[in-house]
N, C-alpha and C positions, 0 to 999 in steps of 0.2 A: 281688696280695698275696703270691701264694705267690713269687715274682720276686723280691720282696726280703727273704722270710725264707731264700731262699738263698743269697742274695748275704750277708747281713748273715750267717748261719753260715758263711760262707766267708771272711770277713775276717774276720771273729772266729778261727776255727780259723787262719790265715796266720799271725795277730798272737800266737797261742799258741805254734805249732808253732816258725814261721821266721823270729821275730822276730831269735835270733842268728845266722841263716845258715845253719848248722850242726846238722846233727842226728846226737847219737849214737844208735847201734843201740837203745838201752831206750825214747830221746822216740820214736825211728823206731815203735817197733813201737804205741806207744803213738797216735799221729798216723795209723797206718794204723786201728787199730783206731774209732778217732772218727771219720775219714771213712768208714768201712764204720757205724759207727752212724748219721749222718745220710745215709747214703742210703737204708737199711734203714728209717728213719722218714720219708719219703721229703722231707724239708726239702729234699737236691739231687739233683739228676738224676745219673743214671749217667755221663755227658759231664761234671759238673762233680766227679763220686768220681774220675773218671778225671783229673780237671786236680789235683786234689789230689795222689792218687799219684803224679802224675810230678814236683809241686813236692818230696813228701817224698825222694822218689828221690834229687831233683839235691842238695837237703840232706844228704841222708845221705854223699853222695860228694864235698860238698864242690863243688859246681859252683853257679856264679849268673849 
């Protein structure tokens, strides 16, 4: 169960965050900030906070 209330908060956060591709600096800080709160509630693994940040990352500079 817990497998796919990560999964399923990790597509949900995607489809919030990176739906345009692009993230300015205000969605960025904001997208950090919500994947540091589901892993703090421990919905995803530190491994999937990290696949986050590196998706907001490549958003925010414009990389896909």
């Amino acid at each position: 169960m817990e497998c796919k209330k990560g999964t399923s908060a990790m597509l949900e956060w995607r489809s919030r965050f990176l739906s345009a591709g692009i993230l300015e600096e205000e969605d960025y800080d904001q997208a950090l900030r919500s994947a540091e709160a589901l892993e703090q509630a421990g919905v995803i693994s530190a491994l999937e906070w990290i696949e986050l940040v590196k998706a907001a990352n490549a958003a925010l500079l414009g990389l896909r």
